[in-house]
N, C-alpha and C positions, 0 to 999 in steps of 0.2 A: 504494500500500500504506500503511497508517495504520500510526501508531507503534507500534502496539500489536503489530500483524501482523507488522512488520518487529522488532521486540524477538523474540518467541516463534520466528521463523525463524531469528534468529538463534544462539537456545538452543539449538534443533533439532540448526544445525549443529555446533555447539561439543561437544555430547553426543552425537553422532553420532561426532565426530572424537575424542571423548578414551573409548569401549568401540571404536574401531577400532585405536588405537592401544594400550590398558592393559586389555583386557577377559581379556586370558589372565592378566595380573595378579593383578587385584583378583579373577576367579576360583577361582584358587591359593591367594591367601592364606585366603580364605573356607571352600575347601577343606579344607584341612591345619587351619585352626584348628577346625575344626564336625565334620569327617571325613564329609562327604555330601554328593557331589556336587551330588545333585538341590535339596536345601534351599543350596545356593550357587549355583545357577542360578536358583532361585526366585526368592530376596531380593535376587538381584545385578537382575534384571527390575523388583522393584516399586520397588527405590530409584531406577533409572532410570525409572519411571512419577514415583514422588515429587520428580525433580528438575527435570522438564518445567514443574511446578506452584509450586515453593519457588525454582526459578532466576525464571521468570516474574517472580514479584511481588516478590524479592529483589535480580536479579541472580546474578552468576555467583561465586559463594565463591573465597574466594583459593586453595584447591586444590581443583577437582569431583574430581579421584580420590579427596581424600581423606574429600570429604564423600559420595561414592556409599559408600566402602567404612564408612564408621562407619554409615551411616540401612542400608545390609543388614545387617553387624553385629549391629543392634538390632534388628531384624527377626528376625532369626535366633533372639537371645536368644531375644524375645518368644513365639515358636515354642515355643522347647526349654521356656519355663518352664510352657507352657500344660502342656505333656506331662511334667514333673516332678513339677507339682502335682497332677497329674491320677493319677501314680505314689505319691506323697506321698516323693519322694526330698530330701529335704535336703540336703544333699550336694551335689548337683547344683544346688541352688537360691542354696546359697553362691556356689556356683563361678560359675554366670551374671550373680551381682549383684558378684560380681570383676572381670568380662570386660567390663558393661557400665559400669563404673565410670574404665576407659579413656579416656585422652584420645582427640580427634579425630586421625591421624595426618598428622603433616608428610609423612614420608618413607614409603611404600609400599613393602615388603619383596617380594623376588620369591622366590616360592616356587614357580615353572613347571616348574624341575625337580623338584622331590616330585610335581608334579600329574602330568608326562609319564610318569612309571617308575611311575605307580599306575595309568596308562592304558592303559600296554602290558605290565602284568604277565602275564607266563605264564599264571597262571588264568584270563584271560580268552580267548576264544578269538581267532583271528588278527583277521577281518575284524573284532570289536567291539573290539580294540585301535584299531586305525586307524578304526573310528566314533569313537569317545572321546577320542583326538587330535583327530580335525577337529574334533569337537564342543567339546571345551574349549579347546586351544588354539588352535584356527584359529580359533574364532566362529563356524563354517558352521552353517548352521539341518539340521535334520533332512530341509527337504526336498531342498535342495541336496546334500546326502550323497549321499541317497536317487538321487537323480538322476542322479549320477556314476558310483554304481556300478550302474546301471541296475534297482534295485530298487523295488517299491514303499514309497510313503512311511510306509505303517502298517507291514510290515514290519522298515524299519529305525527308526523309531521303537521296536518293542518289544525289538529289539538292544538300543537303548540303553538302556532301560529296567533292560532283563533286565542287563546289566553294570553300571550301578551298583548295583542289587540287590545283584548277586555283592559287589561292592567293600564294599559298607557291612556283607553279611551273614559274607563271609571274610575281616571286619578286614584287607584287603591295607592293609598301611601305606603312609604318605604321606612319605616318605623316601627321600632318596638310599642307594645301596644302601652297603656298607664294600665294601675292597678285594678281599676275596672271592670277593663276589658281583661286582661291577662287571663285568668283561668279557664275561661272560655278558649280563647284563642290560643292558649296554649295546647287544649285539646287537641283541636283543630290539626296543629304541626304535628304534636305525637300521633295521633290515627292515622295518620300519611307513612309516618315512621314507620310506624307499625306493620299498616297495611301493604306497605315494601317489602316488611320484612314475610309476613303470613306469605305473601307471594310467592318469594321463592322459598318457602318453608313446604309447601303446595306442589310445586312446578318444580323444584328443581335448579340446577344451573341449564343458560340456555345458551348454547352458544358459548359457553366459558365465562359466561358471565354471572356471578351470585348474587341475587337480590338481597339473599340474610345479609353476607358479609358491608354491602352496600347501607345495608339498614341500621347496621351496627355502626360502621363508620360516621353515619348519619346522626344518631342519638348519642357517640363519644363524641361527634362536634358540640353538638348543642352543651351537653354538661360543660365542657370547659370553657362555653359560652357564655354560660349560666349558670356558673357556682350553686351548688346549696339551695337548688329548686327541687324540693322531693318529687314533685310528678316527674320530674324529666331523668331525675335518678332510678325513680319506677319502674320508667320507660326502657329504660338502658340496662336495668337488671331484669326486667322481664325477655329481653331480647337475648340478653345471656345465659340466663338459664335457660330457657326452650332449646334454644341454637347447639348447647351442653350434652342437648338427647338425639346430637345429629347422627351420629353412628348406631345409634341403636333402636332407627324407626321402623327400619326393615329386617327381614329376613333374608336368608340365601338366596331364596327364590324370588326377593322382590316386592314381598308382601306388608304391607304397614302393618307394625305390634303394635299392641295397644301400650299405654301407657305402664299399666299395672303388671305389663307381663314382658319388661321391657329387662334386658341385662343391665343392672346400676353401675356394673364393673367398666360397661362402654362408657361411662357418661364422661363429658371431658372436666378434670376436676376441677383446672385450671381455671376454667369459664366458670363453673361454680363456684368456687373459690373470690373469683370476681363480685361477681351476683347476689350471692347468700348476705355478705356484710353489706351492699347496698339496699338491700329491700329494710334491712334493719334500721338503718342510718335513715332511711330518707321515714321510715311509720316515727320515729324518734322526733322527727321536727313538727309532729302534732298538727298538722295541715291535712285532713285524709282527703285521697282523692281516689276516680276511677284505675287510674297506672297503677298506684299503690297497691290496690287491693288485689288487681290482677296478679301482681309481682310477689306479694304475699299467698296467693292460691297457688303460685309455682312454685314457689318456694315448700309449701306444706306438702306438694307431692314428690320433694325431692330431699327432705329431712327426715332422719330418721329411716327404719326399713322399709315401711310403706308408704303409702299417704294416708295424709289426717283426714280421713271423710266428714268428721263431726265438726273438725275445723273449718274444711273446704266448704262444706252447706250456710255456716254462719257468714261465712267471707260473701259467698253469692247472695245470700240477703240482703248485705251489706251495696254490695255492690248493683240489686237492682233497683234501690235506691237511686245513683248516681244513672242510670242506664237502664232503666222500664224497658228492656225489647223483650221479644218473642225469643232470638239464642241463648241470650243471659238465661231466662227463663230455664231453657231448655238443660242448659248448662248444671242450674241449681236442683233440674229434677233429677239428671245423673249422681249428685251429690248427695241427696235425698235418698236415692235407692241404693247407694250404697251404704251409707251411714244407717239408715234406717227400714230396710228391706225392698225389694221388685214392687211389691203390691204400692207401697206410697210412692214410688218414684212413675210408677203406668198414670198413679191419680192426677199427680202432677202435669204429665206428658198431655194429660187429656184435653185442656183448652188449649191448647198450643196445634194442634190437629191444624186448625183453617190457615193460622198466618203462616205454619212451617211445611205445608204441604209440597213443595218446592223442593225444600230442603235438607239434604242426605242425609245429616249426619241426625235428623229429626226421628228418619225411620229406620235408621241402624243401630240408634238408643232404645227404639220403641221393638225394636226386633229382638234385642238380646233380655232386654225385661222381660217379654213376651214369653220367651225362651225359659228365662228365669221360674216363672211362676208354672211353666208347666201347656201354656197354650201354644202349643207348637204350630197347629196352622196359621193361627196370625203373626207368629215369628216368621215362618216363610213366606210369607204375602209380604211382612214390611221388610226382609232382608231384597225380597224382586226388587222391588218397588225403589229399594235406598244401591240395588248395581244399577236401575237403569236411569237415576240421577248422578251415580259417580263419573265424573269427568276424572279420577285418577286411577291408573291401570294398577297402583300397589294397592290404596285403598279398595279398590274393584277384586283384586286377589283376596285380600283381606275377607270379606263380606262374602265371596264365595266359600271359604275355607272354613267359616261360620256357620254357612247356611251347611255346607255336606255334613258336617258334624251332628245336625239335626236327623241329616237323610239315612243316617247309617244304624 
């Protein structure tokens, strides 16, 4: 390899490693100051085209973050003045030849959190929240998105699209919310979290790419974002313990264990070990919230030899409190039939019939209770019934291997 090759490769890497590492960054700040997403994604692209070329024949600047985030910057200006002049706004022409009159920045401000609560704001709808986190703060390209949530890629490309639309056109501000609003809205980002994370908890990696680990990433940003926010501690230890039972969901054959009949010896300790002191730490600061509680029902099925059924039932009480749905519900009458036998946990399942009708995991509860008390034909009716809603081939094994156990 000649000097020259091996120079250029080595740019390659270095600017590869400093938008893997600071690219939700230098996004953010570009964000918040410009207020539009897509013109921060643009200029944040051709300053990394411009630094492939200026690091080259330069060398590498004493800080490339701070020299990507000044050449988009001006980029950016260069943009808005075309379109002020073109408005004949003065005003606006002042204010850009302000902005670009800035020094080069030593220090890189993190504005991740403004970018993440303007990603998951309520106006936007659920799934193009969670496009908009991967997209800005993860780095994930459009087609990897696309990919994970088994979408096509123009598809979700015009999600994206259509959402910063929304953001630039319903001035959603780019601000951490006040005290008010916070609990709420903090929700809002953890379910996105989350629901990243369920995803490929679900699905899998796709394409090489892992939505858990993505989701994790995700919730240890926010924490060090956010010191000593127990929901977001919740959040992060609930992601860690589930994620801790990754080795030991399936069988040889492919098949999802259930929890209770899962080897403990798979579990990764280390991620427990993470996990277990957080769910403690964050019930400690006397704030309860829906993460919490969750984080604490995983916690109870991962302490000790088995899980605490009599524990797990109080927690789901607890928690349909904060979350009246139909799965909570559902969740609480598995707890119930365990702690307290099949016949109360079928009682329980019983109003939940019309809204869960959809819903696999409604008549795979309803199937093995069924099983339980001894009414085997309505165990084989709900176990048909919960393979020909399984959209998952291990889950789908699972439920089969159930149902022959009946047949035999």
């Amino acid at each position: 390899m000649t000097h020259a090759a091996s120079r250029a490769a080595a740019i390659t890497a270095e600017l590869t490693r400093v938008m893997r590492a600071d690219r939700g960054r230098l996004l953010s700040v570009l964000t918040v100051q410009f207020r539009n997403v897509s013109l921060a994604e643009d200029v944040l692209q051709e300053a990394m085209m411009s630094a492939l070329t200026h690091w080259g024949r330069t060398g590498l600047p004493a800080s490339p973050q701070g020299w990507l985030l000044q050449v988009a910057r001006r980029k950016a200006i260069d943009r808005l003045r075309q379109t002020a002049r073109a408005t004949r706004n003065t005003a606006e022409l002042v204010l850009l030849a302000a902005e670009e009159a800035e020094p080069e920045p030593d220090m890189i401000p993190d504005e991740r959190l403004r970018l993440i609560f303007a990603c998951c704001h309520p106006a936007l709808e659920p799934k193009s929240r969670v496009a908009m986190t991967l997209r800005t703060l993860g780095g994930l390209s459009t087609t990897a998105i696309a990919a994970a949530f088994l979408d096509a890629e123009a598809t979700m490309g015009q999600r994206l699209s259509r959402a910063k639309a929304k953001i630039a056109a319903a001035g959603i501000p780019f601000v951490v919310p006040g005290p008010e609003d916070w609990p709420e809205r903090l929700n809002s980002v953890l379910t996105v979290v989350y629901l990243i994370f369920t995803t490929g908890y679900a699905n899998g990696a796709v394409q090489g790419l892992d939505l858990c680990e993505e989701a994790l990433f995700l919730a240890r940003l926010l924490a060090q974002l956010r010191p000593g926010d127990p929901e977001i501690e919740a959040c992060l230890a609930l992601i860690l313990l589930t994620h801790a039972r990754k080795d030991a969901r399936q069988s040889a054959q492919g098949a999802t264990i259930a929890l209770m009949d899962q080897d403990r010896g798979l579990w990764d300790a280390d991620l427990m070990a993470q996990g277990l002191p957080l769910v403690e730490q964050a019930l400690r600061r006397g704030r309860p919230g829906p993460f919490q509680i969750k984080a604490a029902i995983a916690a109870c099925h991962m302490q000790g030899p088995g899980s605490d059924w009599a524990q797990i039932a109080r927690l789901y009480t607890a928690l349909l409190r904060f979350e009246p749905t139909p799965v909570v519900a559902l969740n609480h009458a598995v707890a119930l039939a365990e702690s307290l036998g099949p016949e109360v946990g079928l009682r329980a399942l019983q109003p939940l019939a019309d809204s869960l009708q959809e819903y696999q995991p409604f008549h795979a509860a309803r199937a093995d209770l069924s099983a339980r008390t001894g009414n085997i034909d309505q165990a084989l009716a709900a176990y048909g019934r919960a393979m020909n809603l399984s959209s998952n081939a291990a889950d789908t094994a699972f439920l089969r291997q159930r149902m022959n156990r009946l047949l035999t």
